[in-house]
MIMIFI-177883 format. One record per residue (C-alpha): x, y, z; residue number from 1; residue in three letters. Coordinates in nm, 3 decimals. Layout:
% MIMIFI-177883
{{X; Y; Z}; NUM; ALA}
...
END
This chain:
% MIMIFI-177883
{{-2.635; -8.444; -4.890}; 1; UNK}
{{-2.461; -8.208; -4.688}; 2; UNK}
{{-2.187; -8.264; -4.453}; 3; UNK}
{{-2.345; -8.307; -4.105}; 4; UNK}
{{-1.945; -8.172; -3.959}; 5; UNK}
{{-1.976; -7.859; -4.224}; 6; UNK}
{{-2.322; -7.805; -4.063}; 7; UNK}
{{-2.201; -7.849; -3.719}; 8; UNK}
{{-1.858; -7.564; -3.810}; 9; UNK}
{{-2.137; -7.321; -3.962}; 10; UNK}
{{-2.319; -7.314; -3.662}; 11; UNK}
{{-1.980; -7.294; -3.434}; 12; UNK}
{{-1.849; -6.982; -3.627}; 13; UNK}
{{-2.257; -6.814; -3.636}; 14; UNK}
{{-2.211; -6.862; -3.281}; 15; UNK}
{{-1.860; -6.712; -3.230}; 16; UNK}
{{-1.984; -6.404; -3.449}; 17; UNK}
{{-2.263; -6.322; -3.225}; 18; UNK}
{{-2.005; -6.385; -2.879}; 19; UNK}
{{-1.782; -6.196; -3.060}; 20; UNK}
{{-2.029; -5.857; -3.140}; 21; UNK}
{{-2.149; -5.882; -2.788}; 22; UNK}
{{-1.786; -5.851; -2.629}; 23; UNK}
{{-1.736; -5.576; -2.895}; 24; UNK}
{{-1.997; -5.395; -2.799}; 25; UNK}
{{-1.947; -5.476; -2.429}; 26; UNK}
{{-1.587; -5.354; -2.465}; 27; UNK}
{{-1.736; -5.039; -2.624}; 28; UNK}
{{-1.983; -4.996; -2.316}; 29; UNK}
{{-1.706; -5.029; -2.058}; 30; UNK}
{{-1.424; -4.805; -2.198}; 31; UNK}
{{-1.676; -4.507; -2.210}; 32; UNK}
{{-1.794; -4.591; -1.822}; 33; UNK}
{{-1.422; -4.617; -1.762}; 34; UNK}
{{-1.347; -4.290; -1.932}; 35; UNK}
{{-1.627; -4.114; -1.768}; 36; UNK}
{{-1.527; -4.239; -1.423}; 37; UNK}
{{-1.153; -4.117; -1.485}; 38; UNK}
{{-1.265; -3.758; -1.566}; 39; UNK}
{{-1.489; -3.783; -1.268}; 40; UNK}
{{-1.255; -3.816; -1.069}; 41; UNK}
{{-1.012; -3.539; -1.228}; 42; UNK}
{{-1.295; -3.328; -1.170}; 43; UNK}
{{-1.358; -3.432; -0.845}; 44; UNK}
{{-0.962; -3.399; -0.745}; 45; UNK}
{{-1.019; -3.070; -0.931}; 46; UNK}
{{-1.315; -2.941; -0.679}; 47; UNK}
{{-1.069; -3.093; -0.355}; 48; UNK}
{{-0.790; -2.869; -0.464}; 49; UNK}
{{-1.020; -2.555; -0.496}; 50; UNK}
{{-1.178; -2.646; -0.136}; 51; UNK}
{{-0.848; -2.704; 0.021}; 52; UNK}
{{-0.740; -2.347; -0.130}; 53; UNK}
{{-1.071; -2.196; 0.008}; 54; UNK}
{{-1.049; -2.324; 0.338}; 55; UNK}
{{-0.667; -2.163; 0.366}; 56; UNK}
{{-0.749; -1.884; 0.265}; 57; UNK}
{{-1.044; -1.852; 0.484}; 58; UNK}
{{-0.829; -1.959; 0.793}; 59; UNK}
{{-0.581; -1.710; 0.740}; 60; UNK}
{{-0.820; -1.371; 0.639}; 61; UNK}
{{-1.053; -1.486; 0.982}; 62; UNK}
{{-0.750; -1.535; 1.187}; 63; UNK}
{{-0.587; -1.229; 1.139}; 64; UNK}
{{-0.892; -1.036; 1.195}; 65; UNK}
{{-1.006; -1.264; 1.473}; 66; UNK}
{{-0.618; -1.164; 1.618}; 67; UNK}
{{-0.716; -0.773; 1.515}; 68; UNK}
{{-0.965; -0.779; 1.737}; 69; UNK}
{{-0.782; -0.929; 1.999}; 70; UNK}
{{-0.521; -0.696; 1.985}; 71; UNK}
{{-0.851; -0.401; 2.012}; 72; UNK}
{{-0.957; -0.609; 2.310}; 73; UNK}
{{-0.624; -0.537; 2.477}; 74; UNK}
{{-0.655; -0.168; 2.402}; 75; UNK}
{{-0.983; -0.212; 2.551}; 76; UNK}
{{-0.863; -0.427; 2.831}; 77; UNK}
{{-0.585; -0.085; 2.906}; 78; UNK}
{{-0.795; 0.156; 2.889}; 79; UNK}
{{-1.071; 0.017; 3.137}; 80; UNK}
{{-0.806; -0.059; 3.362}; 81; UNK}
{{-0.614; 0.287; 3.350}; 82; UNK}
{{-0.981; 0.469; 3.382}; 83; UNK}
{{-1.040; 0.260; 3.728}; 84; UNK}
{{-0.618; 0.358; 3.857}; 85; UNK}
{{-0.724; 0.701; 3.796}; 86; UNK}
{{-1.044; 0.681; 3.968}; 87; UNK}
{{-0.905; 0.499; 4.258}; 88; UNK}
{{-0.611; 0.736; 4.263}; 89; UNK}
{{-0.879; 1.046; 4.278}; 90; UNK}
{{-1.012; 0.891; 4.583}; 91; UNK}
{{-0.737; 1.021; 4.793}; 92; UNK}
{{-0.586; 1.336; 4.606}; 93; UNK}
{{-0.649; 1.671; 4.682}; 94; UNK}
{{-0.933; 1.854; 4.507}; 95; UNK}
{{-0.802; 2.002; 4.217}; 96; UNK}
{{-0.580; 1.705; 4.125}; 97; UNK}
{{-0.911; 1.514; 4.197}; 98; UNK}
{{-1.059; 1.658; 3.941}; 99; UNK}
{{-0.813; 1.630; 3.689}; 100; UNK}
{{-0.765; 1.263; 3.762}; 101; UNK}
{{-1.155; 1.221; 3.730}; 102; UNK}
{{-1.150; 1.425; 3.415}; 103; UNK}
{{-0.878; 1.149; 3.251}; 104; UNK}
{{-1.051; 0.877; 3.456}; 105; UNK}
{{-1.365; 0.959; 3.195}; 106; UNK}
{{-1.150; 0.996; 2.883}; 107; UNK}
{{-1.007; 0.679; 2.922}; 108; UNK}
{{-1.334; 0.464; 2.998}; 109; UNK}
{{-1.469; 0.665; 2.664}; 110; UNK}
{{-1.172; 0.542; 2.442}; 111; UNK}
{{-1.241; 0.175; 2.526}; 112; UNK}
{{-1.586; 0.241; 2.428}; 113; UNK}
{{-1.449; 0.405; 2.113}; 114; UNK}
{{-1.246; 0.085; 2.075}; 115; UNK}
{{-1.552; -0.189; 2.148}; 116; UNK}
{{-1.770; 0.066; 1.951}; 117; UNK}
{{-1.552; 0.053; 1.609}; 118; UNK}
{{-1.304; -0.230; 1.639}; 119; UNK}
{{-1.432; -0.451; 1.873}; 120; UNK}
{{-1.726; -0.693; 1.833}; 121; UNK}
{{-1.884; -0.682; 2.157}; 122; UNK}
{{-2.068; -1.020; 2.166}; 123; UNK}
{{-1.779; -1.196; 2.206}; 124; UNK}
{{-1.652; -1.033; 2.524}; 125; UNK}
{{-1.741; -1.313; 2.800}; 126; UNK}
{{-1.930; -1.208; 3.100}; 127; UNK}
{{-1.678; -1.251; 3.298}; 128; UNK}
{{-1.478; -0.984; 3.075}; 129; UNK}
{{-1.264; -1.231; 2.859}; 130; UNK}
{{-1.242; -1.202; 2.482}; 131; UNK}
{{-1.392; -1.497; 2.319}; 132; UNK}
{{-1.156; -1.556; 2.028}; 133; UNK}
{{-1.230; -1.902; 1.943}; 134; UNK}
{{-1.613; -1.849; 1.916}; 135; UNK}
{{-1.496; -1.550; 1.668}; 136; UNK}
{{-1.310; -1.770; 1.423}; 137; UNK}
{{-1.582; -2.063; 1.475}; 138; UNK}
{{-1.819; -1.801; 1.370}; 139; UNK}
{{-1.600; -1.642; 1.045}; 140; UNK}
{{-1.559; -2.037; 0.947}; 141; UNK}
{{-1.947; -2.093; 0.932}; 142; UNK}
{{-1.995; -1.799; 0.769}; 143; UNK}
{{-1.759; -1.854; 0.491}; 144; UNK}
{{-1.851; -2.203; 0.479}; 145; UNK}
{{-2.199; -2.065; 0.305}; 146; UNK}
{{-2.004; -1.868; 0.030}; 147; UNK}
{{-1.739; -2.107; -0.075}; 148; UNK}
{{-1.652; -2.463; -0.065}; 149; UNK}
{{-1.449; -2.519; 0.262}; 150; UNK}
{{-1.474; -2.915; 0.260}; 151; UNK}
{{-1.150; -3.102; 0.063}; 152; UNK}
{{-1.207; -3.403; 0.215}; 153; UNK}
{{-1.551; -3.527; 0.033}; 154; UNK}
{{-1.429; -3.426; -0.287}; 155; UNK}
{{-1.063; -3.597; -0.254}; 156; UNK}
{{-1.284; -3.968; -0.078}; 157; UNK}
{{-1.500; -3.926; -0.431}; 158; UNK}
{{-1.173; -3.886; -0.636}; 159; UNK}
{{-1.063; -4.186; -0.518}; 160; UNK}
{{-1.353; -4.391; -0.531}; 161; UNK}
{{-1.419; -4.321; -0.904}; 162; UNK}
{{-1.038; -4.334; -0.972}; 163; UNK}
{{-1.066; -4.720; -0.809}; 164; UNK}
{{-1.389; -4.781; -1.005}; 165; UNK}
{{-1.212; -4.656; -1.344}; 166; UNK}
{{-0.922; -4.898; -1.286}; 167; UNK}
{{-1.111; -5.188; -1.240}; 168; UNK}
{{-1.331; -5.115; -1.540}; 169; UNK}
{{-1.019; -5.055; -1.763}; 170; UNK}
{{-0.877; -5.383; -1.591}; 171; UNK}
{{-1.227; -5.626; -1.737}; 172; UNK}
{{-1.117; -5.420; -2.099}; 173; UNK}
{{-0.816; -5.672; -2.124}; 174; UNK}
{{-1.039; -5.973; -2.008}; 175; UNK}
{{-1.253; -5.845; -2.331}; 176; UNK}
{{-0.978; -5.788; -2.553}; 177; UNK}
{{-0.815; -6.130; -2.434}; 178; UNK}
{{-1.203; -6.257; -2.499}; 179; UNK}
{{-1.211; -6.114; -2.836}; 180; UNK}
{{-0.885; -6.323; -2.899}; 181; UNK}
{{-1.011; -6.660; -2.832}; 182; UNK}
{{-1.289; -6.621; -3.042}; 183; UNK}
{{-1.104; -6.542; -3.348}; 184; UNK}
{{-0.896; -6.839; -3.284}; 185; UNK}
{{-1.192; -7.039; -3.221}; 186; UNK}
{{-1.286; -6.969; -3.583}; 187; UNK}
{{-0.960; -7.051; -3.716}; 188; UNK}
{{-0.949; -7.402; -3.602}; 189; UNK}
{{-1.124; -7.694; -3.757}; 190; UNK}
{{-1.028; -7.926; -3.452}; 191; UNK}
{{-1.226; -7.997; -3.118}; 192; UNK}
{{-0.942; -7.732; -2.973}; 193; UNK}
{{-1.168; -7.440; -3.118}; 194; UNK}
{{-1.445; -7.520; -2.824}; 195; UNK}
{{-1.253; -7.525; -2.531}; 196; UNK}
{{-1.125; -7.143; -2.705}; 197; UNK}
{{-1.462; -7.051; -2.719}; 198; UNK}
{{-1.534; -7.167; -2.369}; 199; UNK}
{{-1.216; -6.983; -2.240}; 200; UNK}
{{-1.354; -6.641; -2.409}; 201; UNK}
{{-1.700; -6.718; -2.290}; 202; UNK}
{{-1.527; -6.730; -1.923}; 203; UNK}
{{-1.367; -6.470; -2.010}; 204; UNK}
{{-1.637; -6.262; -2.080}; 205; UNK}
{{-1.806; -6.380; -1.852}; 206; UNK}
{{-1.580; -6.239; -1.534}; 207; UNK}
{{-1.523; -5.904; -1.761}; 208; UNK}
{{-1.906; -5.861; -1.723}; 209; UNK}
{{-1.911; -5.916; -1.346}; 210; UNK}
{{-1.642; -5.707; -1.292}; 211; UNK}
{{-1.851; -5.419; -1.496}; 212; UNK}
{{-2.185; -5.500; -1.304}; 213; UNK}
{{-2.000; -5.478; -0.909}; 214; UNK}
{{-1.823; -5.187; -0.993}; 215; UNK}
{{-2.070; -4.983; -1.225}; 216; UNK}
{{-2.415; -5.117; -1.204}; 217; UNK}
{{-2.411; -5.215; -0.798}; 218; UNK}
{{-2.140; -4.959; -0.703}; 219; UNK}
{{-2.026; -5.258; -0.465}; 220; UNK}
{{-1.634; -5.217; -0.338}; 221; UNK}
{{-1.642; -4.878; -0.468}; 222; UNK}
END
């Protein structure tokens, strides 16, 4: 007749066996989400690096011409205002020096169209004669916004949330590994001891599991 305790150990350690090739292959499941979260987030660290070059070197190229053209818009601004002094100075001279004045008056309101026609964007000049220079960077931003990748921030927010997600995952690895532990004991002992092992690496488990569904499966606290 066979040994109703043997019966009773043979079942324990089937048991253990199968608890222990789930939390093997839950450990295996885990450490590549883990991994894959980690390089995620390299890349993603990667992409907020690149950005945060981009949007330098955007910055700087648009504000120096956006400061160009201010600079034209002073030219501009001079030669406007010397073309109206001569004109207002040919008011009252005599007639030749009248026409000399009007003659310069005219060269000088042709150079500042010379400099709004080939330096100077004219749409930013303000109706009330102002040079827009804000609106002129805005404007260069936008537009290199839709060549290049000028946001860091979204890219540095993912990093970290994957980076926090990959810790936590490698964190329920120990709780598996410690798992994995108390099941081999388990098998080891004859004594009533090896259930409450078991039961520790079925809590154990257990909470390594949870921790994998929040953080992978339901993205919660990510």
């Amino acid at each position: 007749m066979a040994d109703p305790s043997s019966s009773r150990l043979g079942g324990f350690q089937v048991v253990v066996a199968v608890l222990i090739a789930c939390v093997t292959l839950l450990n295996a499941i885990v450490a590549w989400r883990a991994s894959l979260a980690s390089q995620s987030a390299s890349n993603a660290d990667t992409a907020g690096l690149a950005a945060t070059i981009n949007l330098q070197e955007a910055r700087a190229v648009n504000s120096i011409l956006a400061y160009q053209h201010d600079r034209a818009y002073t030219e501009y601004v001079r030669f406007n205002l010397l073309g109206d002094l001569l004109g207002d100075s040919a008011q009252t001279a005599s007639q030749g020096e009248a026409d000399v004045l009007l003659r310069q008056s005219q060269e000088a309101y042709t150079l500042a169209q010379v400099v709004v026609d080939s330096f100077l964007p004219a749409r930013y000049i303000r109706p009330d004669g102002t040079y827009d220079l804000q609106r002129q960077i805005s404007e260069a931003m936008a537009e290199a916004a839709q060549a290049k990748e000028l946001e860091p921030e979204g890219h540095f927010k993912e990093g970290d949330r994957l980076r926090t997600k990959s810790i936590n995952l490698f964190g329920s690895l120990l709780l598996f590994a410690a798992a994995i532990w108390l099941f081999t004991a388990a098998e080891g002992v004859k004594s009533a001891l090896r259930y409450l092992l078991a039961a520790g690496g079925i809590l154990l488990m257990a909470v390594g599991l949870i921790i994998f569904i929040v953080f992978e499966i339901m993205g919660i606290l990510i």
